[in-house]
N, C-alpha and C positions, 0 to 999 in steps of 0.2 A: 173314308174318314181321314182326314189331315191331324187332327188336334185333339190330345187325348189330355184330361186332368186326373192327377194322380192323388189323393187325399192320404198323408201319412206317408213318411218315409226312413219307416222301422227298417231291419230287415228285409219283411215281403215288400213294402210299399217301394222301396228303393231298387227292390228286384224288378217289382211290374214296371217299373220305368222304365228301368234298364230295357227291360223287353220290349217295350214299346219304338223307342229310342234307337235300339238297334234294326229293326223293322222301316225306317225310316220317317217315322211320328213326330211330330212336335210336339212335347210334352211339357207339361207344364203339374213343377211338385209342391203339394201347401205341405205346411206343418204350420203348430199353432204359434210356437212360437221362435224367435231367431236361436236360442240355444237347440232349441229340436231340428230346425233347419240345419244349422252347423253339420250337427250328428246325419241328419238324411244326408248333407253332403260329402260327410266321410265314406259313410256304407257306399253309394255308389264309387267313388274312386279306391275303395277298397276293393271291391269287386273289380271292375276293371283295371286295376295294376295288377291284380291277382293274374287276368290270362292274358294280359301283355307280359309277364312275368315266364306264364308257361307256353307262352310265343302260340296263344290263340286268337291273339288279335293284335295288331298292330298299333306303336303310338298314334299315328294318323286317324286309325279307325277310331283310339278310345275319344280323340280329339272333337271329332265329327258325331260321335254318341253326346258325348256332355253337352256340344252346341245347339245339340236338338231340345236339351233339357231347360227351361227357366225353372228356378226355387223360388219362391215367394211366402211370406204369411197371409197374404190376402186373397182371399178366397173369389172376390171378385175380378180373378185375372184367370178364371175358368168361365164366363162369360160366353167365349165364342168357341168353348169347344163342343166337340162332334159326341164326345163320351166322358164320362170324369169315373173312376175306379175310385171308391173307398176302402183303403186297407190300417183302418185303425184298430183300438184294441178290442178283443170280443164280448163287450158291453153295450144293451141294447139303446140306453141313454145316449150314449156319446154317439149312435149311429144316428138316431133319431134326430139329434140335433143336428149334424154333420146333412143330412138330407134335406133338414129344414131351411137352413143356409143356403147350400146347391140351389134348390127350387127357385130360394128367392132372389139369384143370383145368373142361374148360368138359363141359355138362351130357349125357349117353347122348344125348340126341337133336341135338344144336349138329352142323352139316353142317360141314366144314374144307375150306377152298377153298384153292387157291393160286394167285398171279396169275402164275406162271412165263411166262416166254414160250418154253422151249425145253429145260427138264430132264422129264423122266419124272414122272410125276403116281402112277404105280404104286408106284415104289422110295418118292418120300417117304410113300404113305399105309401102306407097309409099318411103318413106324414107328411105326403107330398099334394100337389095338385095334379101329376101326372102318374100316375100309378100304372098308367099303360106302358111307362116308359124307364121302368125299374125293374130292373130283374138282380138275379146273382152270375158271377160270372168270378167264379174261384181257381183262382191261380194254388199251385202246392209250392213247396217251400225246398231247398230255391228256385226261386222264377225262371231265372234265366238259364238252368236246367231241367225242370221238372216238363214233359210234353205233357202233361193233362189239364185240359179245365174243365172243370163243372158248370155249363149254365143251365139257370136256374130260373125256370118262368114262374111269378108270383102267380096268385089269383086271378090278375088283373091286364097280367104282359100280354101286349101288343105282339103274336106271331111273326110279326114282321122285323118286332126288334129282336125277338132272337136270333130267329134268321141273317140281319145284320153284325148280330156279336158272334155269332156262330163263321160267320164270313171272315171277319175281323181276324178271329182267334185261329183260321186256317193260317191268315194272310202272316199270323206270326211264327207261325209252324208248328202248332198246338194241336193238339187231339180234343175234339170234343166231347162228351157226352151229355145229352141235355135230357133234366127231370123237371118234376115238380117240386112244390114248396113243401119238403118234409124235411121235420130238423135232422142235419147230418148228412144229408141228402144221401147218394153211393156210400160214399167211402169213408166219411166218418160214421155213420150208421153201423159200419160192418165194423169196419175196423178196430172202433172203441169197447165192443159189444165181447172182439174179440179179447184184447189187451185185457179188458178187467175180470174176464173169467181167468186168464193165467194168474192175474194178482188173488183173486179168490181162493184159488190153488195154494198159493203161498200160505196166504193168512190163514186157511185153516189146519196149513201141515203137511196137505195131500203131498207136495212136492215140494221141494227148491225152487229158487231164482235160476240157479245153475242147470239143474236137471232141466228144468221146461226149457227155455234157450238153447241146452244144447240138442235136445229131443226136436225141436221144432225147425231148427236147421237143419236136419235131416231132409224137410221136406224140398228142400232146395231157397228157402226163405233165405233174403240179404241178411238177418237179424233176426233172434227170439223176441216174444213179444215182449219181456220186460224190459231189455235193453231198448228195443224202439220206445216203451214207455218213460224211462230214462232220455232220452234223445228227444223228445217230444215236449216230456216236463210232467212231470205229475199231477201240478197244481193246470197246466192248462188240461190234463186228461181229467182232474174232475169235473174242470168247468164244465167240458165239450159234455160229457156224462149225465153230467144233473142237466143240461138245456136238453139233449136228449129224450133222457125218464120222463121229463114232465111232458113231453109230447108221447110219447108209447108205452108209458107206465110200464114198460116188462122190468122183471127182476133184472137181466143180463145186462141194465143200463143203471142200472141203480149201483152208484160206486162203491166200492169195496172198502168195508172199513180201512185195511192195510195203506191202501192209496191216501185217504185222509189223516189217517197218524201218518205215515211217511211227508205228506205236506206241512201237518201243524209243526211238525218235529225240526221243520226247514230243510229236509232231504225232497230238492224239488226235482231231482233226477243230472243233468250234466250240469247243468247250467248254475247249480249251486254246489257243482263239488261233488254232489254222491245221491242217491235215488235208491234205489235196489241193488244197484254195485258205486262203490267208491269208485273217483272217475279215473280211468287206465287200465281198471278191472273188467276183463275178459271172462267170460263165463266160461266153465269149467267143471265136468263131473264125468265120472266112469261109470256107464248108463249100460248095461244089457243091451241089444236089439230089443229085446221080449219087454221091456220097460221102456225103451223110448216112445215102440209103437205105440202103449197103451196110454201116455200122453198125449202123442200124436193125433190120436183118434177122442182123448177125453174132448183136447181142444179144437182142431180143426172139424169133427164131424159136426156141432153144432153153430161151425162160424158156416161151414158153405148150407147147411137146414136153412141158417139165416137168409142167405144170398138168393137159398131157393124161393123161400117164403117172398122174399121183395120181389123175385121174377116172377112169381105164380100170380102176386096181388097187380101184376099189369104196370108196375112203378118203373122199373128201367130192364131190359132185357138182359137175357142173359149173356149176351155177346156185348153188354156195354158194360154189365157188372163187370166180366171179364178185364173188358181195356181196363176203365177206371182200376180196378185193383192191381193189374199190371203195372201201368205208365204210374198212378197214386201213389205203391205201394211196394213196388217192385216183386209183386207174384210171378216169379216167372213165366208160369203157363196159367197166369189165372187165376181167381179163388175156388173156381173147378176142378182146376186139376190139383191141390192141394193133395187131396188123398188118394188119387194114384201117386204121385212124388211119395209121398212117407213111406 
C-alpha cells in the first residue's frame, strides 16, 4: 500500500494519519468542510510540535510527515487510494453515508475500513457494492501512541483483505488482534461491561467514586474505573453501552441510571469540567485491606467470568483478550491476571 485516505480528522482521525504518515504513506485527510479542515489541521501540527517540543522527533522529520499528508474536502481525491480509514463520529447514519460516497468514488480495488469502536462493521458495508472489501480496523486513542488494533472481519470480508490490513498494521508497528463482527468487539465489550458495574456501585451506595478507584488500583490498573469513565466521557460510555445492550441484551450493558443523570445534568466526565470527580480531583479514601479486597473481587471477578465467557464461546482467545486488554487498556499482565494482582 502507498496511499492511504483518512475520513475525519477529529482527534483520532488526525492521529491515524499521523500514523500512517510517519510510516512513510501518502495520505490523503477529508473533512466536510474547510472550518473542520482548519481544525484537522491544527490537531496534527499540535501533535507534532508536541514531540518536536519533547525532542521525539525532529523539525526535519515533522516536515517530511505533513508532506506526506494532502487535506482536502473532496472526497474524490481518495480515488486512487489503496485503503481509506473512516474515523468520524459514532453514528451509524453518517457512516452509512461516508461509505456510500467512498464506494461511489474511490477505485474497484480501495479496501474501506472503519474505525468504529462498537457499531456493526456488516450493516455499514451493506451500504456498499464491495462488502468483501470492508472490514474494521480500530486504532485506540492516541494513535500514534496506543500499539493495538482491532480488525474486524464483517460477514462478508474477503480473508485476504484482512490478511492485507493485518500486514499494513505490522508494517506500522501495531499489534493485532483480529475478530468478528460483534458489537464492542474485545475491548470495548469487556471494558464497558466493566466501568458500568463500578457506576452501579455508586448509584446504589454500595461504595464511593473514591473507594472503588482507589481499591481497583491495587490491582496494579493505570486508573479506577470511574476516573477512566471520566477520561472517556460519559456521555460517549452511554452511547458505547446502549449499541452494546441491543446487541447482548445482558443487564451488565444496560447503562446505569447514575451515568445518565451524570450526562443530562452536563457532567460529561473531563472534557466538561467534572464527571464523577471535578476535574484535578484525585481519588482518595482510607480503605482497609479487608475492604478493598472485597471491591476488588465485587468488580474484577465478574469482568475476567466475562473475558472467560468470550474465550469459552470461540470469539477471540484468550491470549488475544490478554494483548487487546494490555496494549487497549493498559492491564498490566492482562485481564487474567487482574485477580492475582489485587
Amino acid at each position: 500500500m502507498k496511499t492511504v485516505g483518512v475520513i475525519g480528522l477529529g482527534t483520532m482521525g488526525a492521529g491515524i494519519a499521523e500514523v500512517f504518515a510517519k510510516a512513510g504513506l501518502n495520505v490523503v485527510g477529508v473533512e466536510v468542510t474547510d472550518p473542520a479542515l482548519e481544525a484537522g489541521r491544527r490537531n496534527l501540527d499540535r501533535s507534532l510540535d508536541r514531540q518536536v517540543d519533547r525532542g521525539r522527533l525532529t523539525a526535519e522529520g515533522r516536515r517530511e510527515i505533513l508532506d506526506r499528508i494532502q487535506l482536502t474536502t473532496d472526497f474524490a481525491d481518495t480515488a486512487s487510494a489503496d485503503l481509506v480509514v473512516e474515523a468520524i463520529p459514532e453514528r451509524m447514519e453518517l457512516k452509512r453515508d461516508v461509505f456510500t460516497r467512498l464506494d461511489a468514488v474511490c477505485g474497484p480495488d480501495t479496501i474501506l475500513a472503519t474505525n468504529t469502536s462498537s457499531l456493526s462493521v456488516s450493516e455499514i458495508a451493506a451500504t456498499t457494492r464491495r462488502p468483501n472489501q470492508v472490514l474494521g480496523m480500530h486504532f485506540f486513542n492516541p494513535a500514534p501512541v496506543m500499539k493495538l488494533v482491532e480488525v474486524v472481519a464483517g460477514d462478508q470480508t474477503d480473508p485476504a483483505v484482512v490478511a492485507r490490513v493485518e500486514e499494513l498494521a505490522s508494517l506500522l508497528g501495531k499489534t493485532t488482534v483480529t475478530v468478528g463482527d460483534r458489537r464492542g468487539f474485545i475491548v470495548n465489550r469487556l471494558l464497558l461491561g466493566y466501568l458500568n458495574q463500578a457506576a452501579k456501585l455508586v448509584g446504589s451506595k454500595v461504595a464511593t467514586a473514591d473507594e472503588i478507584d482507589v481499591a481497583l488500583k491495587t490491582t496494579g490498573l493505570p486508573m479506577g474505573p470511574l476516573t477512566l469513565a471520566d477520561v472517556i466521557g460519559l456521555d460517549t460510555c452511554v452511547e458505547i453501552l446502549d449499541c452494546i445492550h441491543a446487541d447482548s441484551g445482558s443487564p451488565r450493558h444496560e447503562a446505569a441510571p447514575i451515568l445518565r443523570e451524570l450526562v443530562a445534568s452536563g457532567r460529561l466526565g473531563r472534557k466538561s469540567g467534572g464527571g464523577f470527580y471535578d476535574r484535578g480531583t484525585d481519588p482518595a479514601a482510607d480503605l482497609s485491606d479487608e475492604r478493598a479486597g472485597e471491591l476488588v473481587l465485587e468488580l474484577v471477578g465478574p469482568h475476567v467470568s466475562e473475558g472467560q465467557a468470550m474465550a469459552d464461546s470461540g470469539y477471540a482467545s484468550s491470549a488475544d483478550i490478554d494483548t487487546a486488554m494490555r496494549l487497549g487498556c493498559g492491564y498490566p499482565n492482562g485481564l487474567f491476571g487482574l485477580l492475582n494482582e489485587g
